[in-house]
N, C-alpha and C positions, 0 to 999 in steps of 0.2 A: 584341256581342250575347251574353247569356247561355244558359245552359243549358234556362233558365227557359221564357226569349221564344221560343227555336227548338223547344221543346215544344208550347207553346201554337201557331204555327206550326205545326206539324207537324200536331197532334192535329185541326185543320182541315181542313188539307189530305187527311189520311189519313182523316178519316170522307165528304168530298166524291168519292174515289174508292174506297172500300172500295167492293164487290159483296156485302157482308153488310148487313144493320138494324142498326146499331150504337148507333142514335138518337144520344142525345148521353153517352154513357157515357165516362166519363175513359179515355181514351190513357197510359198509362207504361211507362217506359223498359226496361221487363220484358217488355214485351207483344213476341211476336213479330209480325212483320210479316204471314207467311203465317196467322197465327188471326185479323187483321182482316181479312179479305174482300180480299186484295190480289191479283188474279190478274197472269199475264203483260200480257194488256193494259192494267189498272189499274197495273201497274207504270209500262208507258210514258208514260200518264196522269200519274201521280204522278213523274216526273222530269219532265217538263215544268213542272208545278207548284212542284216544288222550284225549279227553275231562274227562275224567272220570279216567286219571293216573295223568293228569296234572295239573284239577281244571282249563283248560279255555274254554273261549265261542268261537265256528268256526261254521264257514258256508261251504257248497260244493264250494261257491264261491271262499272261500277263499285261497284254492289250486291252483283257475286256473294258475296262475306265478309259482308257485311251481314245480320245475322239480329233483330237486335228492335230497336226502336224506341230504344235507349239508344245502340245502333250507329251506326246514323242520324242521331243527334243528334251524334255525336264527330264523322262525317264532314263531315257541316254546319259546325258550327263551326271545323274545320281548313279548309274551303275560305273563311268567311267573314272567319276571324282573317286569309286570306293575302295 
C-alpha cells in the first residue's frame, strides 16, 4: 500500500471523527492532527478506525510522537509494510 491509498484512507477516516465541519476539504500530510477537530476521545475513535481499515495493532501510546497527518501515514505504512 502506498503513501497515496493510506491518505485517501486516512483523510476519511479523519473527517468521520473530527469534532470540527471539515465538510469535505482535502486532508494533507501537513495538517496537524490537533487543527482537525481530533479531540482525546476522537482520538480513541480514530485508533480503532485505523485498526480495523488497516489490520494493525496501536495503542493510545502510540500517537504520542505523532503530530500531523504525514506522521501518521509513516506509522501506518511501517506497521502495514510489517
Amino acid at each position: 500500500m502506498d503513501r497515496n491509498e493510506i491518505i485517501e484512507k486516512l483523510r476519511t477516516i479523519v473527517l468521520r471523527n473530527s469534532q470540527s465541519d471539515l465538510g469535505q476539504r482535502a486532508v494533507s500530510e501537513q495538517d496537524r492532527i490537533d487543527s482537525l477537530g481530533i479531540d482525546s476521545l476522537a482520538m480513541l475513535d480514530l485508533i480503532y478506525d485505523l485498526q480495523q481499515e488497516f489490520g494493525i495493532e496501536m495503542d493510545p501510546q502510540d500517537l504520542i510522537p505523532v503530530v500531523t497527518i504525514g506522521d501518521l501515514v509513516t506509522m501506518i505504512k511501517s506497521r502495514v509494510s510489517a
